[in-house]
C-alpha positions in Angstrom: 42.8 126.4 21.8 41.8 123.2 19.7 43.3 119.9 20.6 45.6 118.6 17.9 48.4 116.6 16.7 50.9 115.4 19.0 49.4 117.3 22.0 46.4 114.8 21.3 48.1 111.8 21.2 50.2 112.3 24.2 47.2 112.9 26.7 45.5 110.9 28.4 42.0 109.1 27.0 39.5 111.1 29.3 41.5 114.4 29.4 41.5 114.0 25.5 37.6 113.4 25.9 36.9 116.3 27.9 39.3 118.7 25.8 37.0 117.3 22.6 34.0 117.7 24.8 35.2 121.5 26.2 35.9 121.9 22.3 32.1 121.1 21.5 30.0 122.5 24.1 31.9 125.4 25.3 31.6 124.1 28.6 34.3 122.4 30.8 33.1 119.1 32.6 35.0 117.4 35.3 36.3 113.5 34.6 33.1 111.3 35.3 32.4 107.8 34.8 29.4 105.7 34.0 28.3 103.7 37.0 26.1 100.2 36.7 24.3 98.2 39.3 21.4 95.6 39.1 18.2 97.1 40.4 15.1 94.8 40.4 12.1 95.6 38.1 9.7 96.6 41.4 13.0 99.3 42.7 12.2 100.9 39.2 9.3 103.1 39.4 10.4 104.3 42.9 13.9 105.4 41.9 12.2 106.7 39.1 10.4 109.0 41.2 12.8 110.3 43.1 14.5 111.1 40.5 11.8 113.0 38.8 10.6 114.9 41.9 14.0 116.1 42.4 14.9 117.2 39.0 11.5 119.4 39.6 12.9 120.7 42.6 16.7 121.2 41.0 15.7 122.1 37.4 14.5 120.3 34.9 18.0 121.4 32.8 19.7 118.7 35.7 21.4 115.5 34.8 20.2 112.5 36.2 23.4 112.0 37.8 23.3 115.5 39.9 19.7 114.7 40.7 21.1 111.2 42.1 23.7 112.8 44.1 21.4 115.7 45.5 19.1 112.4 46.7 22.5 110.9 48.3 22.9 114.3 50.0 20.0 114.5 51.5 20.0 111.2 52.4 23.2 111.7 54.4 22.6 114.5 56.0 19.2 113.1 57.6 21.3 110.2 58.6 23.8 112.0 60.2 22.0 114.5 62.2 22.5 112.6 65.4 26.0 111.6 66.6 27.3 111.4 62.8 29.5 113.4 60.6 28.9 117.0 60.9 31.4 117.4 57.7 28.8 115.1 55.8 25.8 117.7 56.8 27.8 120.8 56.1 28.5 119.3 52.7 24.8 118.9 52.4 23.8 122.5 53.4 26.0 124.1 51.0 24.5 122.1 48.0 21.1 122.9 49.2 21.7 126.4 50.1 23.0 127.3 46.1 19.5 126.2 44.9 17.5 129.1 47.2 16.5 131.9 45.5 19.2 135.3 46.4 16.1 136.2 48.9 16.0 133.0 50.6 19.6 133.0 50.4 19.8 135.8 52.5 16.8 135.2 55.1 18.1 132.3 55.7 21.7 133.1 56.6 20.3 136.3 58.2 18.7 133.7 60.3 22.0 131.5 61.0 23.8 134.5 62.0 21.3 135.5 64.6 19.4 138.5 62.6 15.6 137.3 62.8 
């Protein structure tokens, strides 16, 4: 149902922006915001990069934003492998594990779970 009238100007500015957004696209998004940090011209073409290869891996229909926190991800999870949050690699496995195909899905918890 559209957003109008009263119902409009009583919500709040980003639930108002992703109603008009929902209303748009179709699509639902979750509240975001827009994050800025100094980066030197050298850090460029490496973040670059990184970015690039994992929206290859991810999909090229990614945002820039998911492909950044898919790097983060994988960044934690390497660093806690010894002695650090297991939480922080579980989290990481599941995001990783929804990008295999249904076959690797399944060989691979097959293989968790003892079956090859």
């Amino acid at each position: 149902m559209p957003v109008r009238g009263t119902k409009a100007r009583s919500m709040p500015r980003e639930e108002f922006k992703r109603e008009v957004e929902k209303e748009l696209t179709g699509r639902e998004t979750e509240p975001h915001e827009i994050i800025y940090f100094k980066m030197y011209k050298s850090q460029i073409p490496v973040i670059d990069q990184a970015l690039e290869t994992a929206a290859l891996m991810l999909g090229t229909d990614k945002s820039r934003g998911y492909c950044l926190e898919m790097i983060c991800a994988d960044f934690l999870a390497g660093a806690n492998l010894d002695n650090g949050d297991p939480q922080i690699l579980l989290q990481s496995l599941r995001q990783f594990l929804k990008f295999l195909p249904a076959d690797q899905k399944q060989a691979f918890l097959g293989h968790v779970n003892g079956r090859s």
